[in-house]
VEXGU-814788 format. One record per residue: x, y, z of N, C-alpha, C in turn; residue in three letters. Coordinates in steps of 0.02 Angstrom, whole numbers, plus 50000, padded with zeros to 5 digits. Layout:
N
XYZXYZXYZALA/...
//
This chain:
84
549105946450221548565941950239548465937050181UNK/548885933050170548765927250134548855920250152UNK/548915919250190548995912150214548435912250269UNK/548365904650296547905904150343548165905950403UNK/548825905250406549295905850457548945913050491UNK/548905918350433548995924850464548255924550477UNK/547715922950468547045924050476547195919850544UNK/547045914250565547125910650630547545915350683UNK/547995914850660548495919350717548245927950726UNK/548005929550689547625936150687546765936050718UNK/546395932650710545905929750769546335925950830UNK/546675923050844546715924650907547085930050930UNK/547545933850909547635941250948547045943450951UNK/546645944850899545885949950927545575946850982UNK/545535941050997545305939251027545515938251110UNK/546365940551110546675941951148546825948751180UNK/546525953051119546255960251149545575961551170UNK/545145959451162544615959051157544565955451249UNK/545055952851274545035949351318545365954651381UNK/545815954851329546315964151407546025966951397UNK/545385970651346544885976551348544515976251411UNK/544015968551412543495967251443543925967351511UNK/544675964651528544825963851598544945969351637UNK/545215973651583545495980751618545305983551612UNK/544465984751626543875987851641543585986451744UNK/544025979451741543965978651806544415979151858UNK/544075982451927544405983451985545005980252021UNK/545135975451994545495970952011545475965351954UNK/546105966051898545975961151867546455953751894UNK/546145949451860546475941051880547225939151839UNK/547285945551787548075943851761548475948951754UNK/549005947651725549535954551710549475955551637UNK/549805962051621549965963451548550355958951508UNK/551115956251561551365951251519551315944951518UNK/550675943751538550505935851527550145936951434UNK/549755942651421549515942851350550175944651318UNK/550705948951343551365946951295551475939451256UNK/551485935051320551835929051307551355926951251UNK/550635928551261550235924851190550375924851146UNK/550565933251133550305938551064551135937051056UNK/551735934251072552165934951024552415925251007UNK/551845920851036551635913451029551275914750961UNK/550715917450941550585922350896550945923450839UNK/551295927150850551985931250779552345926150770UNK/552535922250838553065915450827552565910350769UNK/552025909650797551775903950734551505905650669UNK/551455913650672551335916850596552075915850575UNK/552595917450589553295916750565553455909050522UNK/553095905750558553275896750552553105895250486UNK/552245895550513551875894750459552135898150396UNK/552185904350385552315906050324552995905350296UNK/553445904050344554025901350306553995895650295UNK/553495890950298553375881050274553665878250331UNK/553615879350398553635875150442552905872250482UNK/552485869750428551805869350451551535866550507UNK/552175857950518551905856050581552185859950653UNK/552665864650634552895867350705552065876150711UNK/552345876050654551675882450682551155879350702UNK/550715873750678550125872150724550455869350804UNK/550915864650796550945863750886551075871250915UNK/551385876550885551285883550934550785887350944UNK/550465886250880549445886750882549395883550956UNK/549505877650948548965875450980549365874851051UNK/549955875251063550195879251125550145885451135UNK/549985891051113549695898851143548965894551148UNK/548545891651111547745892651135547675887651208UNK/548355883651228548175880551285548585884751351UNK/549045888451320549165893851361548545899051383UNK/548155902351337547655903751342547155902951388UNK/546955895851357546315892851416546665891051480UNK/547125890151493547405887951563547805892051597UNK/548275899351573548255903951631547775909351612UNK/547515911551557547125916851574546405916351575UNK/546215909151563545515906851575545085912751553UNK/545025914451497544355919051445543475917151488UNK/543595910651501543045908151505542655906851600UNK/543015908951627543135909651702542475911951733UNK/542225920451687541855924151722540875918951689UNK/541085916351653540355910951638540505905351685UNK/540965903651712540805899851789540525901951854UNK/540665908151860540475913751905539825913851936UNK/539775911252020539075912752009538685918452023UNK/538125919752008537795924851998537795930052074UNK/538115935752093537935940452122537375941752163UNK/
//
């Protein structure tokens, strides 16, 4: 844990578990297991980058897993939801 690389890329995995915790609590969830694969190794791919000095390719993979993210597994879905 010395670079920013590994702190960034390490908040979003937690945050990518934190996300299959809350889903696979439910009856029917809205994704699969290996759609958080494809994140969490978008993830290791841009911790890899970053810390070997490829700075501008690890942020465009940053910032391709977090738009992978918001657009197939939509975190933010069940606050659109309306109320029951």
């Amino acid at each position: 844990m010395e670079t920013i690389y590994d702190w960034l890329t390490l908040a979003i995995f937690g945050g990518l578990i934190v996300l299959f915790l809350d889903r696979s609590m439910e009856d029917d969830p809205p994704d699969h297991l290996w759609q958080y694969l494809v994140a969490s190794v978008g993830c290791a791919g841009a911790n890899y980058l970053g810390n070997e000095g490829y700075q501008f390719a690890s942020i465009a993979v940053i910032a391709t897993v977090v738009t992978y993210i918001v657009v197939v597994l939509k975190p933010f879905e069940k606050f659109n939801r309306p109320e029951e």
